[in-house]
C-alpha positions as MATLAB code, in Angstrom:
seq = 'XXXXXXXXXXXXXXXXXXXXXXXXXXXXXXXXXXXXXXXXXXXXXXXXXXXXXXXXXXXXXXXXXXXXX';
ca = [
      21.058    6.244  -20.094;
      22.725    4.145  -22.891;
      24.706    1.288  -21.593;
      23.706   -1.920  -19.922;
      21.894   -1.445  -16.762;
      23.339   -1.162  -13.447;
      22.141   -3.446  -10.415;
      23.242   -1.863   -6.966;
      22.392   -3.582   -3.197;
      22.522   -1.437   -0.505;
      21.525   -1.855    3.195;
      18.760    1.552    3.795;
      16.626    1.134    7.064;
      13.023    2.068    6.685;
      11.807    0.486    9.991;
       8.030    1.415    9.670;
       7.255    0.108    6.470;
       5.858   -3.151    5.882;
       8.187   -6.144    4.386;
       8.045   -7.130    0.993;
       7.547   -5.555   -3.118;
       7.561   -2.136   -3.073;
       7.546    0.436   -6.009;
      10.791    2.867   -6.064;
       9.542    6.213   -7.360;
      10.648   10.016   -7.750;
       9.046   13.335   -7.191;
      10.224   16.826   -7.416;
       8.161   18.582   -5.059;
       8.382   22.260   -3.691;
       8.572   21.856   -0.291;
      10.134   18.439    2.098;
       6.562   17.702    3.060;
       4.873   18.103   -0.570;
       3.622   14.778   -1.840;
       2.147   15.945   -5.299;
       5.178   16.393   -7.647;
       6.034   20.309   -8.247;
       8.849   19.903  -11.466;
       7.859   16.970  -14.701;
      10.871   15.514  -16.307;
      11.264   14.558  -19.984;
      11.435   10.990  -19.449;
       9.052    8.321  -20.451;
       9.825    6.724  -17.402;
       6.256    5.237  -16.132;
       4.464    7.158  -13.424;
       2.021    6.809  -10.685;
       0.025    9.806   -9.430;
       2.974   12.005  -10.949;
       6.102   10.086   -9.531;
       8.279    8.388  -11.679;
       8.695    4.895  -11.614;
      11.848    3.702  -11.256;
      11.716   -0.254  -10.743;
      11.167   -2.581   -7.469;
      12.652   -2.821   -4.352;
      12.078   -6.569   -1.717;
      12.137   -4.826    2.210;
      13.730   -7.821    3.719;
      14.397   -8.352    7.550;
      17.865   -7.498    7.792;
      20.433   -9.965    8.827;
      22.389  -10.785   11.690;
      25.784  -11.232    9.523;
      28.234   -8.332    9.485;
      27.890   -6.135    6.197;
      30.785   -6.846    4.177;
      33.845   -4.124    4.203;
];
């Protein structure tokens, strides 16, 4: 998109997966359980074993402080 990029933080639970660097990616499968990608996009986006790459996310422990309103 043209424009200067957008950073967003956002608390998202994923309580089974390890802490630290993890690659954010995208797939368009067929079906919910489908891990290989179903639908390509015209993008030239970088992509690992057919998902698209879309940056870095840092799984933290989540804090004891109230999320701000």
């Amino acid at each position: 998109m043209p424009g200067k990029p957008i950073a967003e933080k956002a608390r998202v639970l994923f309580p089974n997966a390890p802490l630290g660097e993890h690659r954010l990616a995208l797939a368009l499968t067929r079906k919910p359980c489908d891990t290989a990608p179903h639908v390509r996009l015209g993008t030239d986006l970088p992509m690992a074993d057919g998902w698209y790459v879309l940056g870095r996310i840092d799984l933290a422990r989540p804090s004891t402080a109230a999320p701000p309103r």
